[in-house]
Structures are given as C-alpha cells and as structure tokens.
N, C-alpha and C positions, 0 to 999 in steps of 0.2 A: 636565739629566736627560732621557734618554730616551725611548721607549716605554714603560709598565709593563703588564705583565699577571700575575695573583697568582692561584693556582691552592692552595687551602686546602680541597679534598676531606676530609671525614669525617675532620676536624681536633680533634674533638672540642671545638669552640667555645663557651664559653657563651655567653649571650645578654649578660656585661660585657663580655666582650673581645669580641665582636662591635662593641659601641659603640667601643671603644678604638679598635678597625681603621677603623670607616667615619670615626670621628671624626677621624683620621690624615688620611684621605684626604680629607675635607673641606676642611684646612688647604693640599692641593694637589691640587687634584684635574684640574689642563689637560692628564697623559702618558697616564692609565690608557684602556688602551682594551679590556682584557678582568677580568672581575672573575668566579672560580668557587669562591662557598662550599657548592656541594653536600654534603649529609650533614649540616650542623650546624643548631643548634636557634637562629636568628637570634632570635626571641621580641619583643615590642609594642618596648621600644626601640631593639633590630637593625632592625626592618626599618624603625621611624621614622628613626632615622639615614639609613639606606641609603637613604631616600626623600627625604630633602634634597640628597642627590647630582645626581642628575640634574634638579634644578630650577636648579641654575650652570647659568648659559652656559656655561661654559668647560667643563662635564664631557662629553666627547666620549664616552662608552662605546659600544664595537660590540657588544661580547660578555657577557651575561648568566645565567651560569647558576648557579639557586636549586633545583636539584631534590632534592625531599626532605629539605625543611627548614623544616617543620611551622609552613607561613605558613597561616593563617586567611585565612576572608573580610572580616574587618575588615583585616587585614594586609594584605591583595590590593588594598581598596580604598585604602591610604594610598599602595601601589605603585604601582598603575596610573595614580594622579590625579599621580604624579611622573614618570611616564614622558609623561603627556601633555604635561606643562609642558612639553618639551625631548625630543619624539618622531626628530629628523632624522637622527642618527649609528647609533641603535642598528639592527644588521644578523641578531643572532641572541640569542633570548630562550628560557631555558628554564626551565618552572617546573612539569616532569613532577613526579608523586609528591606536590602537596601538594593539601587538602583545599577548595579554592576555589570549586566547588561551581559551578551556574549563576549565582550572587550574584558571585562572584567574576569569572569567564570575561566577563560583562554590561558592569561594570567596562573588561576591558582590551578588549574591542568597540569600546570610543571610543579607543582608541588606535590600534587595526587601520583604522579609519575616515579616518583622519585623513590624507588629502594630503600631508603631511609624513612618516608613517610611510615609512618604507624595510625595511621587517624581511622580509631575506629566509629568516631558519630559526625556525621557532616551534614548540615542542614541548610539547605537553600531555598528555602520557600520566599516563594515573591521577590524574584529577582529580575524581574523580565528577563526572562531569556525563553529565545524562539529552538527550536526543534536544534539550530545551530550548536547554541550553549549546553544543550543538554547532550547531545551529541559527544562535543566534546569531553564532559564533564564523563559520561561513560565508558565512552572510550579509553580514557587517561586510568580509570579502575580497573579496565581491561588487564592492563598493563603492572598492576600491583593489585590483586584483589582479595589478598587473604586476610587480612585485617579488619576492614569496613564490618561491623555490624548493625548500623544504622546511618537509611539516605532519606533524606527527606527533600523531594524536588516540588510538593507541592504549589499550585500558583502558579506554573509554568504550563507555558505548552511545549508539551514533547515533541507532537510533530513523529510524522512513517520513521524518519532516521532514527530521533532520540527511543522509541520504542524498540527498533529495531537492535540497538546498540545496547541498550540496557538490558532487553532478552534474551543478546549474545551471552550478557554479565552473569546474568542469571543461572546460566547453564553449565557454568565452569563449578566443578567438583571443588576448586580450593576456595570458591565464594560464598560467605558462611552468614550471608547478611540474617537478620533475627527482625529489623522494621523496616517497615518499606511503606512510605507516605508519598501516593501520588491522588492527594485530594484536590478535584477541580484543574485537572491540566489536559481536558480536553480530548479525554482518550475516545477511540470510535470502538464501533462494536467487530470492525477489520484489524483495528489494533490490538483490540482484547484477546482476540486468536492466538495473537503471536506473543503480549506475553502471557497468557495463560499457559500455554503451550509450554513457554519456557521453565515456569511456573513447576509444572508436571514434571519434569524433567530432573526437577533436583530442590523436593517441597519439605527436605527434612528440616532446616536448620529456621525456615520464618516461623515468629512469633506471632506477629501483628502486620495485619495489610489492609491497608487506607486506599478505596478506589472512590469515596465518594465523589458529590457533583462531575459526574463522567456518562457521559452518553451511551452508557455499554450494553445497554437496554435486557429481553428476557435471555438474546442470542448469546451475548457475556456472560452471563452470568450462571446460563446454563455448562458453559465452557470450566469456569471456574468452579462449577461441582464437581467435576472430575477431579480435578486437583484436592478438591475437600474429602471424595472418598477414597481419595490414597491412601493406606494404613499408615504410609510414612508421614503422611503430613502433620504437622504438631502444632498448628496454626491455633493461635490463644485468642486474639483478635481480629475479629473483620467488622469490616465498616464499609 
C-alpha cells in the first residue's frame, strides 16, 4: 500500500463513524501521511481515538487538519498530550475555528517547545484566545523557531503582550517565517510600531502579510512602508 491521504471535509461525520475511521487507521496506520476531517463534529470519542494515532511509532503524519470541528479544551488536551508523545513527522497542523481557548493553545505550547517539533504551518484562526494565548503560543516559538514557515493567529486578539512577543519572534535571525495572517485581531496603530519595527529588522524571508480588519489606520501603515522600501524585503502579498 502506498502513501495514503483521506480528505473528508464537511462529510457530515458523526462522532460513531469518526471512531469507525480512526479505528481503521489504527489497525494500519505506517502509509497515512495527511489526514483532513474539517467540518465534522469528531466529539470525546473522535478525537480520543484520533489521539491514539500519533502515539505509534509507526504513525508518521505530516498533515493535520481539524478546523471547525467543535474540539473542546478537554479535547485539545487529550490532542496535544498525543502529538507530544510522537512530535517529529508532523509539518502542518490546523486546528482554526475550534473553541480551545488559552487552556487549550497552553497545552499544544509543549509541543511547539519541543526540539523535536518540526511544524512548519500552524494555523489558529478563531480560537478565542486573548492576548494570554497568543502570548503563549509565541513565546513557545521563541523557543524553537527555525522551522515555522507559516502562522496564522487570525480571529484572535493579540493584545500589548501577544504583539510584543511575536515581534520578539520576528526579530531572531533563525526565524524564516514566509506567511503571517494576522486578519481582524485587533491590532492598534501603537501596536503597529512595534511590529512593524520588528518587521524591518529582519524583512527578507516573508512572502505574504495579512493586516487586514486592524485599526492601524494612515500612522501604520505609513510605518510598514519603510519595511516595503527595504531592498531586502521580498514581500509577494499584502493585504
């Protein structure tokens, strides 16, 4: 057998045949290397299943995406404590749209942590999480940041901290991010200073940058031109 990669978008799943599926995969789990049940309502024994997967050795998964599929904080925590078990294959995790909260986001921090971690797309849009979670969530990248090429915090509010902690991020020479989506999370135009700022600092390696619905008004934006007439900067998209 193969490669396998199983793409079950807004499949209308319950949360039985969620088990049926992961429990399949369970039974061989050494080909799978992208797994996308977006849209469906996995529920306590979907995502318990799901979270025995990545504690095989043998379950290589790269590709991860749960968005919008009404995983809990308790759910976040059975996930996260299984992605740590067996952190080294997975490359892009998305778990936008569910209600994870800074309880939840804390959680997969000891994953992002982790030396082993390789994840280079993470995407957390609309996760409620306040200035706290995002805080955390940069922080933990601090900490391992040569990998990450694509964050997406969208939906969130950063908050003075979470800005300030991500334009730490921003600043460090082995941090190579290429997208950066921070659409509608509240940003001020005192915020924009700092990361624009950051921005300038080290504008070679972004591709794409997502400020819209942000209050950054002409005083942002005029800041972020400096950053645009850098000869270094290689910026393909702005929004």
């Amino acid at each position: 057998m193969g490669t396998l990669y199983y793409h079950l978008s807004y499949c209308s799943i319950t949360e039985e045949q969620c088990v049926v599926l992961t429990s399949a995969l369970n039974s061989n789990p050494s080909h799978l290397r992208e797994l996308n049940l977006r849209g469906n309502k996995l529920g306590d024994s979907g995502v318990k299943n799901l979270s025995d997967l990545p504690m095989k050795p043998q379950f290589k998964l790269e590709k991860l995406h749960l968005r919008y599929c009404s995983i809990t904080e308790e759910q976040c925590k059975l996930l996260t404590s299984a992605l740590k078990s067996n952190p080294s294959h997975l490359r892009e995790l998305d778990i936008s749209e569910n209600k994870i909260r800074n309880t939840g986001v804390n959680l997969l921090c000891d994953v992002l942590k982790d030396s082993h971690c390789k994840l280079e797309t993470l995407r957390l849009s609309c996760c409620s999480l306040t200035d706290e979670g995002c805080s955390a969530v940069t922080s933990a990248l601090n900490l391992n940041p040569s990998h990450l090429r694509e964050l997406n915090l969208s939906g969130n509010n950063l908050g003075d901290s979470g800005v300030k902690n991500l334009s730490d991020l921003l600043m460090k020479p082995q941090f190579k991010l290429e997208i950066l989506d921070l659409y509608n999370c509240s940003i001020t135009v005192d915020q924009c200073v700092i990361l624009t700022s950051a921005l300038k600092s080290n504008p070679s390696h972004l591709r794409e940058l997502d400020l819209s619905e942000n209050q950054i008004r002409n005083t942002g934006v005029n800041l972020l031109c400096d950053v645009l007439k850098d000869s270094h900067c290689k910026l393909e998209t702005l929004r």
